[in-house]
VOPAGU-2260 file (C-alpha; in pm, 1 decimal, decimal comma):
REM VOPAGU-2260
SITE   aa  ch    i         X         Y         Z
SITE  UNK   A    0       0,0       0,0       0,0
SITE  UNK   A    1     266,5     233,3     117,2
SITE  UNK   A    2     380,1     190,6    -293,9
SITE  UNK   A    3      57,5     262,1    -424,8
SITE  UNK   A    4      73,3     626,7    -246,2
SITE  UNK   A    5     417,4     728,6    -336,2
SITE  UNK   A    6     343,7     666,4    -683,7
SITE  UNK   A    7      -3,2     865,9    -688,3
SITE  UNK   A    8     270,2    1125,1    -527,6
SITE  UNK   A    9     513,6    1112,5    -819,7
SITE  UNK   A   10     212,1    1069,8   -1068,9
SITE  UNK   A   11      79,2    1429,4    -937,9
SITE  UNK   A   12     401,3    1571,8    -895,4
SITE  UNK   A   13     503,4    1515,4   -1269,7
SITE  UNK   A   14     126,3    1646,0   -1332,0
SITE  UNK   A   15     213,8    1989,2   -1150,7
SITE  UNK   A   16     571,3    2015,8   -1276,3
SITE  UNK   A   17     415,8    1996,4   -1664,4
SITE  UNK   A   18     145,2    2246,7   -1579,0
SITE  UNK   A   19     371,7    2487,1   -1488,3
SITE  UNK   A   20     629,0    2410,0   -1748,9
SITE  UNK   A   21     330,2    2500,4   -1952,3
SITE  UNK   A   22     225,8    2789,6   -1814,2
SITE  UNK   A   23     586,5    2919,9   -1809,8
SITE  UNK   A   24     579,5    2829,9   -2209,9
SITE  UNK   A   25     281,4    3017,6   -2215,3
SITE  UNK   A   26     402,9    3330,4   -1997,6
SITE  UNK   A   27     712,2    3344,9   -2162,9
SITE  UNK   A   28     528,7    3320,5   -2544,4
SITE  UNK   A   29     302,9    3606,0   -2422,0
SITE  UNK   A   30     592,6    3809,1   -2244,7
SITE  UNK   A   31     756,1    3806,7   -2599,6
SITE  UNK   A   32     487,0    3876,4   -2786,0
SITE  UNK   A   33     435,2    4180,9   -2545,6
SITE  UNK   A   34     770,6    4281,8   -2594,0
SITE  UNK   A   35     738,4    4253,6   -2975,8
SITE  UNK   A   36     422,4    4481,4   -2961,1
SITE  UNK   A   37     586,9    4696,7   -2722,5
SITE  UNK   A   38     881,8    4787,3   -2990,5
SITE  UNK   A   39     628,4    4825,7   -3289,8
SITE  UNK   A   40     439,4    5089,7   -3048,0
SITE  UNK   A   41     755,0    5242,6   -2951,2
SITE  UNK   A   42     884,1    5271,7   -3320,2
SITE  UNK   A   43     553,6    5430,1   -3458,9
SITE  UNK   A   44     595,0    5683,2   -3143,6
SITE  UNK   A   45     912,0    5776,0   -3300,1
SITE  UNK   A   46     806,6    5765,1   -3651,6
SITE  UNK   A   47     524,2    6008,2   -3541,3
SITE  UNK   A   48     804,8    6238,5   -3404,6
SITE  UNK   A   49     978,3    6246,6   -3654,8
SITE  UNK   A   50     694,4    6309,1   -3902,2
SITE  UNK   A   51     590,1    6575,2   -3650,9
SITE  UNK   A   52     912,7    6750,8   -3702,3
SITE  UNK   A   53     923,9    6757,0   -4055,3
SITE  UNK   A   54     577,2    6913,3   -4134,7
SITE  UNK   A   55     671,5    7156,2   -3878,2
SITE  UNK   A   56    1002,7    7238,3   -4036,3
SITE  UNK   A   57     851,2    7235,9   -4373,9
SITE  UNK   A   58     546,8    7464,4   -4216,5
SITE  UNK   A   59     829,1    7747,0   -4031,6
SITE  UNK   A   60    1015,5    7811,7   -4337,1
SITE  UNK   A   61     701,3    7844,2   -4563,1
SITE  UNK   A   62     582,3    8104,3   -4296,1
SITE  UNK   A   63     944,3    8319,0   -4286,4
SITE  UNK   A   64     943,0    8315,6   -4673,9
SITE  UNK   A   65     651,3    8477,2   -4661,2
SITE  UNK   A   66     735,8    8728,5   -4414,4
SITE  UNK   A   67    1032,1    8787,2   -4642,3
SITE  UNK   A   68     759,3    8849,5   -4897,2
SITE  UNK   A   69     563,8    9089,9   -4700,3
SITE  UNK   A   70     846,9    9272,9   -4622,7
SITE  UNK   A   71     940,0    9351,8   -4965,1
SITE  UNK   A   72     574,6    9431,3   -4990,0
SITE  UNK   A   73     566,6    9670,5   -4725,9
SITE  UNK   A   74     906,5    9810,6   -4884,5
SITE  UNK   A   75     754,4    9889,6   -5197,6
SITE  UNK   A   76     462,5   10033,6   -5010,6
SITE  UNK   A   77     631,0   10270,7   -4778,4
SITE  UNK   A   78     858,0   10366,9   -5094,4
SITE  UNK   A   79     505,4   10469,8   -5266,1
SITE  UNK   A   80     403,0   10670,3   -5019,9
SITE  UNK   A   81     691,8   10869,6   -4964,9
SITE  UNK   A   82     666,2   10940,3   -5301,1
SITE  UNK   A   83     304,5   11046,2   -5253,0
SITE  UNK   A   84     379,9   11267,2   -4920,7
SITE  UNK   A   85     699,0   11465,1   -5092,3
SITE  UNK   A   86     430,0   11550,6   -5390,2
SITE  UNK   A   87     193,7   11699,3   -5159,5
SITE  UNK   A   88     151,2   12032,7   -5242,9
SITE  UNK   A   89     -67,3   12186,4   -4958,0
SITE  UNK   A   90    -229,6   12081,4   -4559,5
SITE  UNK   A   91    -514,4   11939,6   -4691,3
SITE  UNK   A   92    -366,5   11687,3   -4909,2
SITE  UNK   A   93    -151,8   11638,4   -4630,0
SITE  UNK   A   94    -491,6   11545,5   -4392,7
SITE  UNK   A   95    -592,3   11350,7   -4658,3
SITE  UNK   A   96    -344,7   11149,9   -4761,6
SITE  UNK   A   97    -224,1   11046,5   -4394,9
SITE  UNK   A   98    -616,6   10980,7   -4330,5
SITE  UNK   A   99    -581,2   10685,5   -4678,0
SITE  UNK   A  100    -255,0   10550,9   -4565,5
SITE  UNK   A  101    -364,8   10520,6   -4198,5
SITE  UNK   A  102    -648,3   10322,0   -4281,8
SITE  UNK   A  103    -512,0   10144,4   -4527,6
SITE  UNK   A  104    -221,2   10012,9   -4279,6
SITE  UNK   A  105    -486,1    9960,1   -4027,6
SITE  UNK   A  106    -676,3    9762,7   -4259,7
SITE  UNK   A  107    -377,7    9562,1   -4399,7
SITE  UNK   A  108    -204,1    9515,2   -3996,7
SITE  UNK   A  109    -622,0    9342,7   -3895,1
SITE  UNK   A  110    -587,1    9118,7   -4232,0
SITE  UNK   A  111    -245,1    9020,5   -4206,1
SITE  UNK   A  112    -311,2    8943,1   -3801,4
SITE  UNK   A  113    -625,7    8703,1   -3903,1
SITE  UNK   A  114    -442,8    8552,3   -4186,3
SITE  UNK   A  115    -114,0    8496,1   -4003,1
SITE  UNK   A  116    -327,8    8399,5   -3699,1
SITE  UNK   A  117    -474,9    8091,2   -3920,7
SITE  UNK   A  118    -170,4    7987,1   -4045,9
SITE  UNK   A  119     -16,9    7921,0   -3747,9
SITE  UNK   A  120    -294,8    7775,8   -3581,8
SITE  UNK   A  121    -304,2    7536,8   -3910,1
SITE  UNK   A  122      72,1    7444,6   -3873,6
SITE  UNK   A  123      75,6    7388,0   -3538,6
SITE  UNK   A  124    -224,9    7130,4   -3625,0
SITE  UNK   A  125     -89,8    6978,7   -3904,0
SITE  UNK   A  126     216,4    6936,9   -3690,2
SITE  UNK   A  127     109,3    6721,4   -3442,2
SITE  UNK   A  128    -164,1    6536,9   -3645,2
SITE  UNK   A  129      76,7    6271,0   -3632,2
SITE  UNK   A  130     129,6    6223,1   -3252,0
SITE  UNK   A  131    -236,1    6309,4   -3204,9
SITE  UNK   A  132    -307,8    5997,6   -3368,0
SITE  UNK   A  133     -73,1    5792,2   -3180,5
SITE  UNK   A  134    -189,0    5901,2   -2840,9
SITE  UNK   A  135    -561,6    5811,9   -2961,3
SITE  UNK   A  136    -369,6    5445,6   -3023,8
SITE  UNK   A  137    -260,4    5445,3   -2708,2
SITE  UNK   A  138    -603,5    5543,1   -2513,4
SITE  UNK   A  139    -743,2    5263,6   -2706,7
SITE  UNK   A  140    -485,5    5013,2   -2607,9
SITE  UNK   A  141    -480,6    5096,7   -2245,8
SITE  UNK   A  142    -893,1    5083,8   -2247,2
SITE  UNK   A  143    -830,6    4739,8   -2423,7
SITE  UNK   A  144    -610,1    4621,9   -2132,0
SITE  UNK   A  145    -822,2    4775,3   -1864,6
């Protein structure tokens, strides 16, 4: 009798030592297929990045050429109206024409505000499209694992 028992013993003890050899397989299968995932996810982070950087670049120096732009603009303009205020000929003109050109500049500083207001507001979304999406990937793969 005393045989029968020690071999039931063995019998479950190779049981046990195969169920965790298995769940150590499995563990260790899941562990790598964690760490797998967890260097795809950290590669498209950087990809992001680094896609993030370039349409900002590309954004910044489209936004200084055109300042360069205005400034010549503004160049030309001032240029004009010198031209205009050393042909003046009496005070009334004088009224006048500062009256024009200060609306005019007012007019042109509101326009080129807005517009340069929505450009910037544009870049700066276009910008970080790219790790916008990847934080909505990672919200929905944290919910997933919650």
């Amino acid at each position: 009798m005393a045989t029968a028992k020690t071999t039931d013993f063995t019998a479950q003890a190779k049981e046990m030592a195969a169920d965790v050899q298995a769940r150590i397989k499995t563990a260790a299968a899941k562990a790598g297929e964690f760490a797998s995932e967890a260097g795809e996810f950290n590669k498209a982070n950087l990809e992001a990045v680094v896609e993030s950087g370039k349409v900002f670049y590309a954004g910044a120096q489209e936004l200084v050429r055109a300042d360069v732009e205005a400034g010549k603009s503004v160049v030309e303009t001032v240029t004009a109206d010198v031209k205009k205020m050393a042909a003046i000929k009496s005070p009334t003109e004088l009224m006048q024409l500062q009256g024009e050109l200060a609306r005019r500049n007012f007019d042109a500083v509101v326009s080129y505000g807005s517009k340069r207001t929505e450009e910037i507001v544009k870049l700066y979304n276009d910008a970080f499209a790219p790790i916008s999406s990847r934080v909505s990937v990672a919200v929905e793969k944290f919910s997933k694992a919650a």
